[in-house]
NULUMTOR-186492 format. One record per residue (C-alpha): residue number from 1; residue in one letter; x, y, z. Coordinates in steps of 0.1 Angstrom, whole numbers, plus 5000, padded with zeros to 4 digits. Each point is the difference from the previous one (the first is absolute). Last residue first. Layout:
// residues N
@k = NUM, r = a, px = X, py = Y, pz = Z
...
This chain:
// residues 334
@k = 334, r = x, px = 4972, py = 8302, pz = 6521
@k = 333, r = x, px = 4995, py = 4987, pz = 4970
@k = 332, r = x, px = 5026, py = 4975, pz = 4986
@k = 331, r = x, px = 5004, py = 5002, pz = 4963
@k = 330, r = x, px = 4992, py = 4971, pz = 4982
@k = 329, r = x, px = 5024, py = 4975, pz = 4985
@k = 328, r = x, px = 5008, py = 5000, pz = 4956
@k = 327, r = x, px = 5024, py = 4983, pz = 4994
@k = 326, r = x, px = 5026, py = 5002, pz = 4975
@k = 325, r = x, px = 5030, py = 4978, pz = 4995
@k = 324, r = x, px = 4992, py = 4981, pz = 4975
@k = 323, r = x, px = 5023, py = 5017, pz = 4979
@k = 322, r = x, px = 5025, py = 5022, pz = 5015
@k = 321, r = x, px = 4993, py = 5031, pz = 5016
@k = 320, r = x, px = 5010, py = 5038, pz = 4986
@k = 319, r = x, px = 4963, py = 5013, pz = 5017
@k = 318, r = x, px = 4993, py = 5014, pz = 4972
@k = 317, r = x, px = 5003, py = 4968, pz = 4978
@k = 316, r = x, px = 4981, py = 4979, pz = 5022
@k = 315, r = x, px = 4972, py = 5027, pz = 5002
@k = 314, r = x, px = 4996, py = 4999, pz = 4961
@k = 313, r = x, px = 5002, py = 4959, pz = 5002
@k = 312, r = x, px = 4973, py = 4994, pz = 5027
@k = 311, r = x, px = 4979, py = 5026, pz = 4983
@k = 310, r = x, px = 5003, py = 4981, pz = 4969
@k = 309, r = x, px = 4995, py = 4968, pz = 5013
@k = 308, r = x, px = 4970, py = 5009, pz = 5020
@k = 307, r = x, px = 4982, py = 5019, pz = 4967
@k = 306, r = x, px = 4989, py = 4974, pz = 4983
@k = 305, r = x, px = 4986, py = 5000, pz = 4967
@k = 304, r = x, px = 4963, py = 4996, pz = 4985
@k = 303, r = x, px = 5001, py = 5035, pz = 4978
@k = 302, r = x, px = 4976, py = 5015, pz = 5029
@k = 301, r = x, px = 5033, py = 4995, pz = 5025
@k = 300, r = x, px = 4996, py = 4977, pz = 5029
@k = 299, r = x, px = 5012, py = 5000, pz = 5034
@k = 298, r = x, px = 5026, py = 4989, pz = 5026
@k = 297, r = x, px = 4996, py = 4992, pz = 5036
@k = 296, r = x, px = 5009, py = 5039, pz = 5009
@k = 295, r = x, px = 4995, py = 5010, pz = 5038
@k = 294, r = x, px = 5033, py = 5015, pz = 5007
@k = 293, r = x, px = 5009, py = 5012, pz = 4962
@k = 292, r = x, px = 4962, py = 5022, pz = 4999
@k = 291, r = x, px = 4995, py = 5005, pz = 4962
@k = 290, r = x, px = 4996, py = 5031, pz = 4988
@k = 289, r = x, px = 4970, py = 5017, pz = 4982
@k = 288, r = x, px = 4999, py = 5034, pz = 5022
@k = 287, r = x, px = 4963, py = 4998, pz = 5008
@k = 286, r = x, px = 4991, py = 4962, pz = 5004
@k = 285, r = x, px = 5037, py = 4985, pz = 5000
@k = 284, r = x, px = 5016, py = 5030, pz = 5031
@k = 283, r = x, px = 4967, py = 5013, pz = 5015
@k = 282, r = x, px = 4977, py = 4970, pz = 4998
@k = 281, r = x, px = 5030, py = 4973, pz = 5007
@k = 280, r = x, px = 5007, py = 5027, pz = 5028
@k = 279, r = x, px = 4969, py = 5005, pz = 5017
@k = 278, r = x, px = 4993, py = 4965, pz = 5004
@k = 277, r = x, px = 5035, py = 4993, pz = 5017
@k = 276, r = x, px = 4984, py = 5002, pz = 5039
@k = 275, r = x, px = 4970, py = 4977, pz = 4990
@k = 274, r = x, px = 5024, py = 4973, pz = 4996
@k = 273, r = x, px = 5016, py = 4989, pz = 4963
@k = 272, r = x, px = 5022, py = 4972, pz = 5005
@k = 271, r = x, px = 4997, py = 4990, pz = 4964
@k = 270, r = x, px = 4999, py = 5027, pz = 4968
@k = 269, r = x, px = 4991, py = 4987, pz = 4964
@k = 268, r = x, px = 4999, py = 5024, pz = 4972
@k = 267, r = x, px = 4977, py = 5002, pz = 4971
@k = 266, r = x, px = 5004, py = 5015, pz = 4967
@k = 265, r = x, px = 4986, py = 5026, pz = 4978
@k = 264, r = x, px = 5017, py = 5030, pz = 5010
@k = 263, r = x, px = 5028, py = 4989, pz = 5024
@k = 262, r = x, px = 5023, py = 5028, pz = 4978
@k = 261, r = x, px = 4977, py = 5028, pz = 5007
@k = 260, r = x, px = 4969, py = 5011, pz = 4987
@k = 259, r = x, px = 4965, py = 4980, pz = 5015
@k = 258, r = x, px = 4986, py = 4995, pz = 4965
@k = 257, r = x, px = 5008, py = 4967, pz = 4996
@k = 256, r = x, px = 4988, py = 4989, pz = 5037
@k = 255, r = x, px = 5021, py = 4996, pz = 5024
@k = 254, r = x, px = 4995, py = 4970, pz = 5020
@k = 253, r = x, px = 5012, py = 4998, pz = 5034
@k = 252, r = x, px = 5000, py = 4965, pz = 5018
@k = 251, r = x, px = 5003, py = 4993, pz = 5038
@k = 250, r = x, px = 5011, py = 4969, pz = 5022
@k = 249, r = x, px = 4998, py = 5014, pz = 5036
@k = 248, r = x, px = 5012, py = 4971, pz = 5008
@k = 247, r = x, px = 5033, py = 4991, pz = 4990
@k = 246, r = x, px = 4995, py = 4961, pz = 5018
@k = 245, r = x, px = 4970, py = 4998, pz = 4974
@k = 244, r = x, px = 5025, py = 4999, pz = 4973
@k = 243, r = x, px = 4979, py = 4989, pz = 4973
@k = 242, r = x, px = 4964, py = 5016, pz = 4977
@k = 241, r = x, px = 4972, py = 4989, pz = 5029
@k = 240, r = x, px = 4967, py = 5010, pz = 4992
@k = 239, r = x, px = 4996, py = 5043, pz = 4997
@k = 238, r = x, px = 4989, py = 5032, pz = 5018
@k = 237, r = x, px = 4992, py = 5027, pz = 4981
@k = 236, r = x, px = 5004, py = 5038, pz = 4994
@k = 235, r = x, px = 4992, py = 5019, pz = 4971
@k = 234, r = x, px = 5013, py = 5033, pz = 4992
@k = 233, r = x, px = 4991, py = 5038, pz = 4997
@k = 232, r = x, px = 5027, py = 5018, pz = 5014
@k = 231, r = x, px = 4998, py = 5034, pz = 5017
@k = 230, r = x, px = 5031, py = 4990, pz = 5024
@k = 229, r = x, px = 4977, py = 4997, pz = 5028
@k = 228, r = x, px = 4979, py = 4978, pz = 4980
@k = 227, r = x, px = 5025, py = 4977, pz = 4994
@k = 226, r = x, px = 5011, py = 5000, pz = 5038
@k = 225, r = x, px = 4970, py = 4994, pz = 5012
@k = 224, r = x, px = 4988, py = 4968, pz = 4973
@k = 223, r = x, px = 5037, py = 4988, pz = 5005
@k = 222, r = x, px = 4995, py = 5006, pz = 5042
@k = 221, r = x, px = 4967, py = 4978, pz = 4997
@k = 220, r = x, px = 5011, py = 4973, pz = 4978
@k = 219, r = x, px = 5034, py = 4995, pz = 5021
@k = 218, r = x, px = 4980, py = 4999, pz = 5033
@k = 217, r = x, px = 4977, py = 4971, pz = 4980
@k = 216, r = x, px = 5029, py = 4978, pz = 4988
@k = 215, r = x, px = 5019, py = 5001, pz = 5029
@k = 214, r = x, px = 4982, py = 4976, pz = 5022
@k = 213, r = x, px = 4989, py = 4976, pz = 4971
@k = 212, r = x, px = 5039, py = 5002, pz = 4985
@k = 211, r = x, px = 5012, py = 4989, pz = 5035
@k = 210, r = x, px = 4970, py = 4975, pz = 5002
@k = 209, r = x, px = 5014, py = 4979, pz = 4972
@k = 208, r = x, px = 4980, py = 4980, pz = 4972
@k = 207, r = x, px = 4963, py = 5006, pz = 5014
@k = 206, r = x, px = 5011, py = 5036, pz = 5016
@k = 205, r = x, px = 5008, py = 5008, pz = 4957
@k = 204, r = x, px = 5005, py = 5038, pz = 5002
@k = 203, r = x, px = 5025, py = 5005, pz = 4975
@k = 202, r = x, px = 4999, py = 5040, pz = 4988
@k = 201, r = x, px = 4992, py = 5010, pz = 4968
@k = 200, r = x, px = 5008, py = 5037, pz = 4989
@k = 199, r = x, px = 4984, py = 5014, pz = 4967
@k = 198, r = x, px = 5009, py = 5034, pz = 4989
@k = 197, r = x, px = 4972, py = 5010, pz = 4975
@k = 196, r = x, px = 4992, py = 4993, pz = 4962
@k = 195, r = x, px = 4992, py = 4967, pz = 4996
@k = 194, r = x, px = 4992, py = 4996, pz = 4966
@k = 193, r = x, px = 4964, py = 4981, pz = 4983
@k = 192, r = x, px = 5003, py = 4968, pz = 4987
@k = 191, r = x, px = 4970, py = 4990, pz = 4975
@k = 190, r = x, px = 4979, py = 4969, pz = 5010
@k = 189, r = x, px = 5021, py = 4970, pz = 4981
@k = 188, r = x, px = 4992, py = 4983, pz = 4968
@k = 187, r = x, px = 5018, py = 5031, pz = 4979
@k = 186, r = x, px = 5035, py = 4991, pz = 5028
@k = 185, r = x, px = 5003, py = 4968, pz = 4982
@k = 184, r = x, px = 5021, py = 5019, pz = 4966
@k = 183, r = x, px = 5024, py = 5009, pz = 5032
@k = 182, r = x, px = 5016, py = 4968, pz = 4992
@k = 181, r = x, px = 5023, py = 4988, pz = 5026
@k = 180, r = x, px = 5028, py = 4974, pz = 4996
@k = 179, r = x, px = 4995, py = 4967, pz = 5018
@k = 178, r = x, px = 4973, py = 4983, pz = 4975
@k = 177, r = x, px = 5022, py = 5013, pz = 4972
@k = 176, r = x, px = 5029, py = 4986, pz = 5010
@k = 175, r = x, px = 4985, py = 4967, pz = 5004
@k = 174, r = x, px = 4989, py = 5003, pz = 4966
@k = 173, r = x, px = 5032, py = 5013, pz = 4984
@k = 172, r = x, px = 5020, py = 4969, pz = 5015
@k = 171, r = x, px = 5018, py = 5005, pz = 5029
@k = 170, r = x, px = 5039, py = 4999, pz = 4997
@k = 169, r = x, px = 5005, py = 5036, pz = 5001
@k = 168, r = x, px = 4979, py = 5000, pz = 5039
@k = 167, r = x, px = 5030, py = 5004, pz = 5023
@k = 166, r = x, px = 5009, py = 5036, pz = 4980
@k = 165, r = x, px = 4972, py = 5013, pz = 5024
@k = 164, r = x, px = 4968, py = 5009, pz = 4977
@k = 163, r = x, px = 4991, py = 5034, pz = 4986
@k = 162, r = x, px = 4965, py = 5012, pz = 5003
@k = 161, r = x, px = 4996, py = 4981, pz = 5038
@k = 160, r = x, px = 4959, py = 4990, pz = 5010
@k = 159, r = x, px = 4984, py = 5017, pz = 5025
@k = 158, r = x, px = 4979, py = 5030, pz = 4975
@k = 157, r = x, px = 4985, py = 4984, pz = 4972
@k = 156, r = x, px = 5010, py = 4963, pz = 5004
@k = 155, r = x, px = 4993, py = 4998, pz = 5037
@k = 154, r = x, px = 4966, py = 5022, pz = 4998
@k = 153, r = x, px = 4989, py = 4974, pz = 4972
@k = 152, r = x, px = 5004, py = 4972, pz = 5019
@k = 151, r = x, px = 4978, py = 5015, pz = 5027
@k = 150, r = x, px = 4978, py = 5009, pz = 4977
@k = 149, r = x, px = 4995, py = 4966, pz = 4983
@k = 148, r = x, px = 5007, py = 4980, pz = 5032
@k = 147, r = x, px = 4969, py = 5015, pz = 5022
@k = 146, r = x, px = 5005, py = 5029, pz = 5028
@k = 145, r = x, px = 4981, py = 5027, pz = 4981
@k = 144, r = x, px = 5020, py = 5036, pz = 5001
@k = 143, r = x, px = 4975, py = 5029, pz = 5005
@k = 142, r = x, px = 5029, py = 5027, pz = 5007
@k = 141, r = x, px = 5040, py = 5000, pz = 4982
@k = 140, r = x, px = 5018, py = 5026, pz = 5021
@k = 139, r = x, px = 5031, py = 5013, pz = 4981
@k = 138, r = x, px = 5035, py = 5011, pz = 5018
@k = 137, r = x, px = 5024, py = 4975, pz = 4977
@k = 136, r = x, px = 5018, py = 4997, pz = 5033
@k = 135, r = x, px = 4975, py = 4988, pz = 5013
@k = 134, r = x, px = 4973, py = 4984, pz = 4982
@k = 133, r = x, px = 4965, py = 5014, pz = 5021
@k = 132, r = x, px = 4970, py = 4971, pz = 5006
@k = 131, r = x, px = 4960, py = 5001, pz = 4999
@k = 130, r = x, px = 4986, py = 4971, pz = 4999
@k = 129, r = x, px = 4964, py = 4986, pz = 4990
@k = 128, r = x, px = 4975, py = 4978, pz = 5020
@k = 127, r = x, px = 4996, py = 5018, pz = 5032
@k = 126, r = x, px = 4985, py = 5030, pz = 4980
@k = 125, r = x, px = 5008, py = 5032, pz = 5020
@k = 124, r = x, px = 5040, py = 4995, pz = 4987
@k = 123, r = x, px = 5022, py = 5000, pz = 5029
@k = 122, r = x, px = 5011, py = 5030, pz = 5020
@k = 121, r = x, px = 5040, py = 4999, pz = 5007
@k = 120, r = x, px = 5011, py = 4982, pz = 5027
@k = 119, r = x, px = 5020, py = 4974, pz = 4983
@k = 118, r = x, px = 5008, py = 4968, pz = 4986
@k = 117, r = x, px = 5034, py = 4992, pz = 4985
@k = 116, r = x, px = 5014, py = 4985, pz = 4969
@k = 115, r = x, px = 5037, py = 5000, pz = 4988
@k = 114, r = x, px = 5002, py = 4988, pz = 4968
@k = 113, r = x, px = 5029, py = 4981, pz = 4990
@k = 112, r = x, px = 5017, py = 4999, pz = 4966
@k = 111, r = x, px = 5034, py = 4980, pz = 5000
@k = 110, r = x, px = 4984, py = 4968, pz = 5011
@k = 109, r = x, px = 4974, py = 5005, pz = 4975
@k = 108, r = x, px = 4967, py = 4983, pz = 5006
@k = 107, r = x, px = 4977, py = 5004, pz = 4967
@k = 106, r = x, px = 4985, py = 4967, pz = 5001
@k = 105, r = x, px = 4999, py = 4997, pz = 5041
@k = 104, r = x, px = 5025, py = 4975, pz = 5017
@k = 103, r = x, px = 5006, py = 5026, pz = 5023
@k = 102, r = x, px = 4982, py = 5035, pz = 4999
@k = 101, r = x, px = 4989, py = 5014, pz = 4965
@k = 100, r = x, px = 4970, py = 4982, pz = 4989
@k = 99, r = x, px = 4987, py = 4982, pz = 5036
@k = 98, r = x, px = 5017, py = 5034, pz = 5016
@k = 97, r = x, px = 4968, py = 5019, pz = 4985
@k = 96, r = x, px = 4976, py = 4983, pz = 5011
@k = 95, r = x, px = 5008, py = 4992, pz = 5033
@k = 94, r = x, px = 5003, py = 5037, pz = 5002
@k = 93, r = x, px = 4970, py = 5008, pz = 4987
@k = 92, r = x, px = 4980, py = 4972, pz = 5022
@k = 91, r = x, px = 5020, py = 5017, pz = 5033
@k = 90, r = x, px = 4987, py = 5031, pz = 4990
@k = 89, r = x, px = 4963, py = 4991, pz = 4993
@k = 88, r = x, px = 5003, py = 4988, pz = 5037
@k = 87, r = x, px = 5007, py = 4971, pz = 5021
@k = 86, r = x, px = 5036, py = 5007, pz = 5000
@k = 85, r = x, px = 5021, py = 4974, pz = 4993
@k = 84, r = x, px = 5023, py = 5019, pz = 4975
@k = 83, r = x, px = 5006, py = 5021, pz = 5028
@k = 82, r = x, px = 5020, py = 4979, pz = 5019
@k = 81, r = x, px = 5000, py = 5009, pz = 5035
@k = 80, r = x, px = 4962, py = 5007, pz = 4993
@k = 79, r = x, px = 4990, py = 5039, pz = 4997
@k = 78, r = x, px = 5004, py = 5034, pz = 5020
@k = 77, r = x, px = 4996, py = 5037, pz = 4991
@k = 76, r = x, px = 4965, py = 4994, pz = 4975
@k = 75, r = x, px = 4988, py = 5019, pz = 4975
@k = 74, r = x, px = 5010, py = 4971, pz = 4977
@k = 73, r = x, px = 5021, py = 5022, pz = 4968
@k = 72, r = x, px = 5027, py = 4979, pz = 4987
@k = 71, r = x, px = 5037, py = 5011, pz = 4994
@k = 70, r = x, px = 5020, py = 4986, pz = 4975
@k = 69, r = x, px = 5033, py = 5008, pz = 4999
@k = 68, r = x, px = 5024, py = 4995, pz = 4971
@k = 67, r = x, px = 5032, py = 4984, pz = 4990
@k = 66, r = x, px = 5007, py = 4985, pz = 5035
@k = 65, r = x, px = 5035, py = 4993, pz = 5023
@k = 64, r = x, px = 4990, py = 5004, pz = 5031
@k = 63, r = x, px = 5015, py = 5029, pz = 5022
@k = 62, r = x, px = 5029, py = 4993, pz = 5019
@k = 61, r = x, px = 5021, py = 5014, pz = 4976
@k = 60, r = x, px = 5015, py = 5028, pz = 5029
@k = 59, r = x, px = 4985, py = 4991, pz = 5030
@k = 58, r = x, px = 5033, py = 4997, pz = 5026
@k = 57, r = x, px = 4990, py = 4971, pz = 5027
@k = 56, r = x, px = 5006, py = 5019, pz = 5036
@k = 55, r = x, px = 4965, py = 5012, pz = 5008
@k = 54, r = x, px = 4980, py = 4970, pz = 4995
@k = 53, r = x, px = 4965, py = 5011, pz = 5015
@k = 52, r = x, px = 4989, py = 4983, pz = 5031
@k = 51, r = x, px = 4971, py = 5017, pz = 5010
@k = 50, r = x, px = 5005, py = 5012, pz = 5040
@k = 49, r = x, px = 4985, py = 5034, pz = 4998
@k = 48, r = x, px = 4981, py = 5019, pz = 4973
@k = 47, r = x, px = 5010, py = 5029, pz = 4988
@k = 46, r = x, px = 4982, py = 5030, pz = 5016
@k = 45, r = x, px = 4978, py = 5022, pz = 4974
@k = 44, r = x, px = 5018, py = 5031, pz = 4987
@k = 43, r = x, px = 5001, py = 5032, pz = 5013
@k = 42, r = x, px = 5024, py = 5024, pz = 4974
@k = 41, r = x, px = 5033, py = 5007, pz = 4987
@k = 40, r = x, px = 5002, py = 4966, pz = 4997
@k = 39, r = x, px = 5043, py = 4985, pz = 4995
@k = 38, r = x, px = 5009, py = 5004, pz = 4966
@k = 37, r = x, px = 5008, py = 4961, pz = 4980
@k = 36, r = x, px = 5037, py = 5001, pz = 4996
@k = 35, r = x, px = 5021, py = 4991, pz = 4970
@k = 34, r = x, px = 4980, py = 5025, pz = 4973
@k = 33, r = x, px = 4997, py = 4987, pz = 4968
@k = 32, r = x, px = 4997, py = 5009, pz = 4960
@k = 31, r = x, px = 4999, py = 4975, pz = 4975
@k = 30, r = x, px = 5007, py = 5014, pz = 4966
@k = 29, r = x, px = 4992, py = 4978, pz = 4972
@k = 28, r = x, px = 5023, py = 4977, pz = 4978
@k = 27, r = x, px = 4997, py = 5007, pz = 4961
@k = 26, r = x, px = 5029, py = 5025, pz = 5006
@k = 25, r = x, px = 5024, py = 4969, pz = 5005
@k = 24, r = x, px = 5041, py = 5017, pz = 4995
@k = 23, r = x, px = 4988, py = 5028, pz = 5022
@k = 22, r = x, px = 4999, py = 4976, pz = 5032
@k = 21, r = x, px = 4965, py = 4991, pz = 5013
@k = 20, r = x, px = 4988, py = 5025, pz = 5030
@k = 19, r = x, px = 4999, py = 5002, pz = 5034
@k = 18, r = x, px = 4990, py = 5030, pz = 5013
@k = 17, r = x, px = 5002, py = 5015, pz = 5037
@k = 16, r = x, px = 4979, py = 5018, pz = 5023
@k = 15, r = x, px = 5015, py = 4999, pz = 5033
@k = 14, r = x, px = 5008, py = 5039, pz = 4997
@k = 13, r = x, px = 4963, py = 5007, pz = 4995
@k = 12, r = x, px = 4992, py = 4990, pz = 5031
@k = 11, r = x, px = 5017, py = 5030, pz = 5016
@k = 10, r = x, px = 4982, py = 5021, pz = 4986
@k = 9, r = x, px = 4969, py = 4986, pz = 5027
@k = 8, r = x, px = 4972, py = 4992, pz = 4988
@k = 7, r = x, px = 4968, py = 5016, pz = 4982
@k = 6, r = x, px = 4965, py = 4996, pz = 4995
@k = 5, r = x, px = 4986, py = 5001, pz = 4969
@k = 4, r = x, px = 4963, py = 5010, pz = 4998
@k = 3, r = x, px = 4980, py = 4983, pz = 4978
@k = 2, r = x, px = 4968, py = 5000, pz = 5021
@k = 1, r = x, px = 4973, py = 4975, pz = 4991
């Protein structure tokens, strides 16, 4: 794979700006953004006509609110509106696994919440075992047995919180011990092993909304392009529905630890992604490690915290407005 660089206009470097935490709080990372997502410099496949894609509604924060990611490996790029009723190994993990930490679960944490998707990415040869990837923690946990022993040790060793909310003083020390996490349970697990390349997920759910089903694949195909035209190794998959289908393209970019940059490490959310903006979200958050401001939904740091209301705050500030007063609209294209 080529890792040629190809370069933009100078001009583009003039958008580039930085938003970072005041001097007084030098525990709080460095963000860095550019406003605009660069127009292609290149062919890129035609958008596709007539979907009805909210353009108006501003995306800042409208990502979920979720302590990790768990993404399962089915091989497939389509499942069951729901996908915890899928007919599949998949759908009998995930049933699983929300029976102990969904809703009325024994480790359910209202202040905890998992976010769990299915995805494109190959599944495990044995139709009987799982493989998974924890996101942000960037680790791939293969061989994974859907019965309540493991499954309840996968939510204490790796889902689970290791500092409750403040909400849960008045529980007594066994209930808090049944909802904090106890990485001791991770010796009864198959042993994780990192994910070490750029990994973007894309929602292609046509059995929850066809506009995400239409775009899904064109996005998949110009990521996998324009990764590899930028001499990065990466993986690229479609996803179950993760919110906001009416911001379709929904896209995530996970950076792995060893990425560099500021967004090492974390994920961030785009929505209204078309096939046009591909190249930028690789260029400017892939290669240059800054966030995209038109496109952003929010996003998740490695140490758990958000970044939405920080970049929401940081651009606040420099643009002198008052609070609340921020929001973020896209940029009309011409």
């Amino acid at each position: 794979m080529s890792s040629t660089r190809w370069h933009t206009p100078i001009a583009r470097s003039l958008r580039h700006l930085s938003i970072s935490a005041p001097r007084s709080s030098p525990s709080t990372p460095t963000i860095p953004y550019t406003w605009t997502c660069p127009s292609p410099t290149c062919s890129c496949a035609p958008a596709p006509q007539d979907l009805d894609i909210d353009r108006k509604t501003p995306l800042l924060n409208t990502m979920p609110a979720h302590s990790q990611h768990l993404l399962i490996c089915t091989g497939n790029s389509d499942w069951t509106s729901r996908i915890e009723d899928e007919p599949t190994p998949s759908g009998a993990f995930i049933r699983g696994l929300k029976s102990i930490i969904g809703k009325g679960g024994p480790a359910f944490d209202p202040f905890t919440h998992t976010l769990i998707s299915t995805s494109s990415l190959p599944a495990n040869p044995d139709p009987s075992l799982t493989d998974i990837l924890l996101l942000p923690s960037f680790k791939r946990i293969s061989n994974l047995q859907s019965n309540t022993p493991t499954l309840s040790n996968l939510a204490s060793a790796h889902l689970k919180p290791r500092t409750l909310h403040p909400f849960h003083a008045s529980l007594s020390p066994a209930q808090k011990s049944l909802l904090t996490r106890d990485e001791s349970a991770a010796a009864l697990l198959p042993p994780p092993t990192d994910v070490d390349r750029v990994t973007i997920l894309i929602c292609g759910h046509a059995s929850r909304d066809s506009r995400c089903g239409v775009l899904g694949p064109i996005l998949q195909h110009e990521f996998e392009r324009h990764l590899h035209r930028a001499g990065v190794k990466g993986y690229v998959a479609l996803i179950s529905h993760i919110g906001g289908h009416k911001f379709a393209g929904n896209v995530i970019v996970y950076l792995p630890p060893g990425h560099g940059g500021e967004l090492a490490g974390s994920g961030v959310w785009y929505g209204r992604v078309g096939p046009g903006e591909v190249e930028g979200v690789v260029e400017e958050t892939v290669v240059g490690g800054r966030v995209v401001g038109e496109l952003f939904r929010g996003g998740m740091m490695g140490d758990g915290r958000g970044m939405g209301g920080l970049v929401e705050e940081e651009i606040r500030k420099e643009r002198g407005e008052e609070e609340g007063g921020l929001r973020l609209r896209p940029r009309a294209r011409g």
